[in-house]
N, C-alpha and C positions, 0 to 999 in steps of 0.2 A: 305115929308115923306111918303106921301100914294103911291108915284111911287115908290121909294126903297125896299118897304115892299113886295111887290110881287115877286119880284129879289134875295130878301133874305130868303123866302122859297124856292121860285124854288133853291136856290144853297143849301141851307139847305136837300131839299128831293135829289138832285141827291150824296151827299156821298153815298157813298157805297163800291167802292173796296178797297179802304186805311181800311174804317173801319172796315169791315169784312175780310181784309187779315191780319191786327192789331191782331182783337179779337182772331182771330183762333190759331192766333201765340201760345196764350196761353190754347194749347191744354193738357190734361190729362197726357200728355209725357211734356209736357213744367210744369206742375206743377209738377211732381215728382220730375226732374231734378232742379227746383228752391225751392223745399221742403229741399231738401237733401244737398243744399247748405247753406238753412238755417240753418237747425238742426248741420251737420258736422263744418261750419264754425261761426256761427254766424252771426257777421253785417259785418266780415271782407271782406266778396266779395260783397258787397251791390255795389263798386261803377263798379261791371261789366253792373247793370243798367241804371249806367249815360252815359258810357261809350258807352253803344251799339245804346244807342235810336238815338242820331245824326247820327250817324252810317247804322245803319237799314233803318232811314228816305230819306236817302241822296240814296241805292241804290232799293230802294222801289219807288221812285220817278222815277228814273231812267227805273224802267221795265216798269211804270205806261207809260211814257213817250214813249217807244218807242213804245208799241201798240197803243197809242190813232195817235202818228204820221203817223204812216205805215198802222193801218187798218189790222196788222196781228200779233198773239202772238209771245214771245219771242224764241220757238224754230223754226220756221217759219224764223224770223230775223235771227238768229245766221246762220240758213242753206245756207242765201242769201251772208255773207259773212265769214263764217269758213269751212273749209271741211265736207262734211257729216258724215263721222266717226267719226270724232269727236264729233257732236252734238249729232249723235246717244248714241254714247258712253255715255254721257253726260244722254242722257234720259232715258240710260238702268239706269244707276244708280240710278238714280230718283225717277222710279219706283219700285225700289226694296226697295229703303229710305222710299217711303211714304207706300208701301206694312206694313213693319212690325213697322212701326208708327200705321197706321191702327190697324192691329193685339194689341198693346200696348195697344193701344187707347181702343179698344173694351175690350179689360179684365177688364183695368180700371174701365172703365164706369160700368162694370159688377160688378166686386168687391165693386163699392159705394154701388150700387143697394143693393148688399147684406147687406151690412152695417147698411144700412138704415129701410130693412123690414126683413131682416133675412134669407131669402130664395132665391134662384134663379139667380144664378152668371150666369151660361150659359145662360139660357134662355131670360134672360132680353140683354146680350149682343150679342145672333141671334136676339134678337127683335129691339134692336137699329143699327144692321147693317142694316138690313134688309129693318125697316121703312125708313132710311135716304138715302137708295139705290132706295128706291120708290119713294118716295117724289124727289130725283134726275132726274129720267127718266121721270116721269108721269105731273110731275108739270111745268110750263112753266116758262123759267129763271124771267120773268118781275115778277111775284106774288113768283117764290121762294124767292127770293132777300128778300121781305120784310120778310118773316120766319129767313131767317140768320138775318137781322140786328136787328129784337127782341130778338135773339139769343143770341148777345153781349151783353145786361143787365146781364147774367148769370153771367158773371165776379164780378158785383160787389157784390158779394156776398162773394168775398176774400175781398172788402172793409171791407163790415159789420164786419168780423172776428176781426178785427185791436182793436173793440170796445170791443171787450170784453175781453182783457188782460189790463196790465197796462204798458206801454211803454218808457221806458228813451229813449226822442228822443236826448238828446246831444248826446247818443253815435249812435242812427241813422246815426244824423249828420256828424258824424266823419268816420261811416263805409262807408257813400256814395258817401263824396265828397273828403275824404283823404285815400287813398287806402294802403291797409294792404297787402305790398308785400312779396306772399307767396310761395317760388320757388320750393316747393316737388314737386314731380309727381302725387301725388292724388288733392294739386288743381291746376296741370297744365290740368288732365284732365279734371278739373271741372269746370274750365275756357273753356276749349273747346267744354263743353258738355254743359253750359251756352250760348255761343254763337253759338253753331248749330242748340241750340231749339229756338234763339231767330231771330237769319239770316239766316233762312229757306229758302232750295234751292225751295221747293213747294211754297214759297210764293209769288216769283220771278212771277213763270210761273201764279200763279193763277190771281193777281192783272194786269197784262201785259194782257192776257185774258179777262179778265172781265172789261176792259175798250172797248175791241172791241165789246165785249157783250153790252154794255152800247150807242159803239157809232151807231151799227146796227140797236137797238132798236130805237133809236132817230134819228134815219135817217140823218145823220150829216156827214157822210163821215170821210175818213181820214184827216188830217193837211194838209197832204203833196198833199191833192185836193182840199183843203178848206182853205189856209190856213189864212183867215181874222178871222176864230175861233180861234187861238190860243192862243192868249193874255188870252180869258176867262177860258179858256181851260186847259190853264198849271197851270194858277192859282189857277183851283179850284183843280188842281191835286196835286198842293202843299200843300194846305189846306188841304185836305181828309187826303192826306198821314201824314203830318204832326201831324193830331185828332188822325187819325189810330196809329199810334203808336205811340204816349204820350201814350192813353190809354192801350196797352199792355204793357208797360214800366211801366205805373203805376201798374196794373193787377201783375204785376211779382217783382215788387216792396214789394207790398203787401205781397206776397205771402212770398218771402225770409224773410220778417218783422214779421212775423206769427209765420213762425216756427222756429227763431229766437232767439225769446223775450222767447214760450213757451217750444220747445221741446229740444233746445240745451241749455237754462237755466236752465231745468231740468237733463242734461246728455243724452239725446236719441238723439244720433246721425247717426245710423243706419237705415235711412230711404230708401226703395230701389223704393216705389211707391204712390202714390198720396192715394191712398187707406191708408198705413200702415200711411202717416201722418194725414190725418183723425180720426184713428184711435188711432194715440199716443196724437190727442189732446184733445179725450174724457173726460180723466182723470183731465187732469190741465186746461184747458179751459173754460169746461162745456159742454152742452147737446146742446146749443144754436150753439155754434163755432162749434162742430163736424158736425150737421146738415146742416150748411153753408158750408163748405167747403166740404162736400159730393154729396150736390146737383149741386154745382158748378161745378163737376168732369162730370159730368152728363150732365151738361148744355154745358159746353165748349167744350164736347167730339162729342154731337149732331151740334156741328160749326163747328167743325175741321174738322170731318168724310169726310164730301162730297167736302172740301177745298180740301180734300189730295187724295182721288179719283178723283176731276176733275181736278184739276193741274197736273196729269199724265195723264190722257184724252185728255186733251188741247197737251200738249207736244207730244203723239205721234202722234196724227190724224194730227198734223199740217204737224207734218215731214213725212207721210207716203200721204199726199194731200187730206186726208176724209173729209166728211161733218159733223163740228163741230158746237158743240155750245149745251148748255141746253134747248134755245129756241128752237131748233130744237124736232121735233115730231120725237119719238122713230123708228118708223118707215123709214125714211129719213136719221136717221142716228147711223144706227144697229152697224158699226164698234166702236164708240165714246163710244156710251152707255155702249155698250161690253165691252172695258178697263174698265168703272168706276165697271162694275158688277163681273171682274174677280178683280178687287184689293179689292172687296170687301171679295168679296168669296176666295180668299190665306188669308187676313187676319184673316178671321173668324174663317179656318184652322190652322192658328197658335194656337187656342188656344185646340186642338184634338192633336199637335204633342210635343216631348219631348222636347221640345225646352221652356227655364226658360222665360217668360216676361219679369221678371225684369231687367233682364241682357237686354233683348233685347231691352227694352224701353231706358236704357240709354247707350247701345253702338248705337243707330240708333241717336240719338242726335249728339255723337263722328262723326257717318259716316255722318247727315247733314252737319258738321263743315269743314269736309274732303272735300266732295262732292263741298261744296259751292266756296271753291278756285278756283278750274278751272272755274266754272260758272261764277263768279263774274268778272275774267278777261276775258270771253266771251262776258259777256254784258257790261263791259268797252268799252271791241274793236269795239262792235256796236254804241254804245249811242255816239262814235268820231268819225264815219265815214260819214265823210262830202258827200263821193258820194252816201254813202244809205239814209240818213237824210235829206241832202239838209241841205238848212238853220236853221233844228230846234236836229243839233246834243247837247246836252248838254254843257251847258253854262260853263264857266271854275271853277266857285266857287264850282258848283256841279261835275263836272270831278274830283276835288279834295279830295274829304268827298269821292267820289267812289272810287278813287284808293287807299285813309287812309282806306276803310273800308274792302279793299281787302287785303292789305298791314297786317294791325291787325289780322286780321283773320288767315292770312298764318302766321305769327309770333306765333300766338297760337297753330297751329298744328305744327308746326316745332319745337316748347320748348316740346311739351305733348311728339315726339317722339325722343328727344335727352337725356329729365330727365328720 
């Protein structure tokens, strides 16, 4: 037992990209769009939750997989075997997705703030651009790392909410594992706006990154140079990924259960942002539940922010040949920094131009959902290409859950634009 025990911290301390690509998932934009599922629907889309996490897991593993094999992030990969147009293509979009996710994100977070002390929407949301824009450049990836992963506690703070209402979970039960099929057009979009805040095309690029980040640090090389690590290697990529999102599935679980039981039991179904349900569960909830789930807006917005600036950072410095990386000294590499400070800076301007957030926070969900189709069959076509992977292309039960998770997804955006 005393040799084990050391084996089982060191794998315990090296999670990190599953769980912080997990946590992030469940961004200010991710809680609105699962607020407003709860409120409008009730438990009857609960089982979009069961549904995604296998799902998510299966092509999370998959980006996880192909950076720790190659030693290069995932638009890097796609360049080596798709046309460059099209990967470009692919990244312009990307970065326009996570731009006004950003922007969302940042009113959000602004609007709890206000919630909370009464004053200071803007100010507090240039203050959390800003800090988390600095703390990005200035702080070196190995000690930012541990900042996000304390980061991810903020989630449970939509647990805590659970407890202060009263709950018939038979009909949980019923909403999550026997699905209430509902074929409008408001929740075909709300099926697709469920699933693009949840199979985030940023989450892709971030995780697939941040294992090169991991493996640079640790001086390990790639698979595909090393490859007597892999055994350990995949496994623990399974694990990560697997914690990682359970715990957003749970996080988003919660969330839809919250406003749920309180605000669609009570008739308010008109939620359009994380803020307004905060705010509509003042009343029925109490002082304690408003307070949690405001700070949590807060908290999960300061994880997401630098997710969704450096996941368009990673994506184009890769495709354009720059010196990337967060461990990298600002200095070294002015182009990289540069994309995370200018996604920062359009988004902060969205909130100076006429343009409604609400609307924007969960049509940018819609265009993850959109976006994510082609991507998903890009990194299908990588993770099977036996001459770029060599030996460690994706095993076939996982080839499977990837192309079910591609398959569902394009089915969702092809009903949202037929109904």
């Amino acid at each position: 037992m005393r040799e084990s025990r050391p084996q089982r911290v060191s794998w315990f301390r090296r999670l990190g990209p599953g769980l912080i690509t997990g946590a992030a998932d469940d961004d200010p934009g991710g809680i609105a769009t699962h607020s407003q599922v709860g409120a409008q629907f009730g438990f009857n889309l609960m089982w979009t939750v069961a549904l995604t996490y296998p799902l998510m897991t299966a092509i999370q593993s998959i980006c996880a997989r192909i950076g720790r094999v190659t030693g290069e992030g995932l638009a890097a990969n796609m360049a080596h075997v798709l046309p460059r147009w099209l990967v470009h293509a692919i990244v312009a979009l990307l970065f326009v997705a996570n731009t006004v996710n950003i922007g969302a994100d940042l009113a959000a977070m602004g609007a709890a703030a206000r919630l909370v002390l009464g004053w200071g929407e803007i100010a507090f949301a240039v203050m959390f651009a800003a800090g988390s824009m600095l703390l990005q450049v200035f702080v070196p990836y190995h000690r930012y790392v541990h900042v996000l992963k304390w980061l991810t506690l903020s989630l449970l703070a939509y647990v805590g909410v659970v407890f202060t209402v009263a709950i018939d979970w038979g009909a949980v039960v019923r909403g999550a594992f026997w699905p209430s099929l509902d074929f409008s057009r408001e929740a075909m979009v709300a099926i697709v706006a469920v699933f693009g805040t949840t199979i985030s095309p940023y989450m892709f690029f971030w995780q697939s990154a941040e294992e090169v980040e991991d493996e640079l640090l640790a001086g390990d090389g790639a698979l595909l140079d090393h490859p007597e690590q892999a055994p350990a290697e995949l496994n623990r990529i399974a694990w990560d990924t697997f914690f990682g999102m359970g715990f957003s599935s749970l996080i988003s679980f919660f969330i839809i259960l919250t406003t749920a039981v309180t605000l669609h039991t009570a008739g308010i179904t008109d939620i359009a942002t994380s803020a307004d349900a905060a705010q509509a569960l003042r009343p029925i909830a109490g002082e304690f539940a408003f307070l949690l789930f405001s700070l949590g807006i807060i908290g999960t917005g300061l994880l997401a922010l630098p997710v969704l600036a450096g996941s368009a950072a990673y994506a184009i410095g890769e495709l354009r040949g720059w010196r990337i990386g967060l461990e990298q000294k600002p200095g070294n590499a002015k182009a990289f920094y540069g994309i995370i400070a200018l996604a920062f800076a359009l988004g902060l301007l969205m909130l100076f131009l006429p343009i409604d957030p609400i609307k924007a926070l969960f049509w940018s969900a819609v265009l993850n959902g959109v976006i994510a189709v082609p991507l998903m069959i890009a990194t299908m076509i990588v993770v099977s290409n036996r001459k770029h992977l060599g030996p460690f292309v994706a095993p076939l039960g996982l080839r499977i859950m990837g192309w079910l998770a591609t398959a569902v997804m394009a089915a969702a955006v092809m009903a949202m634009f037929v109904l």
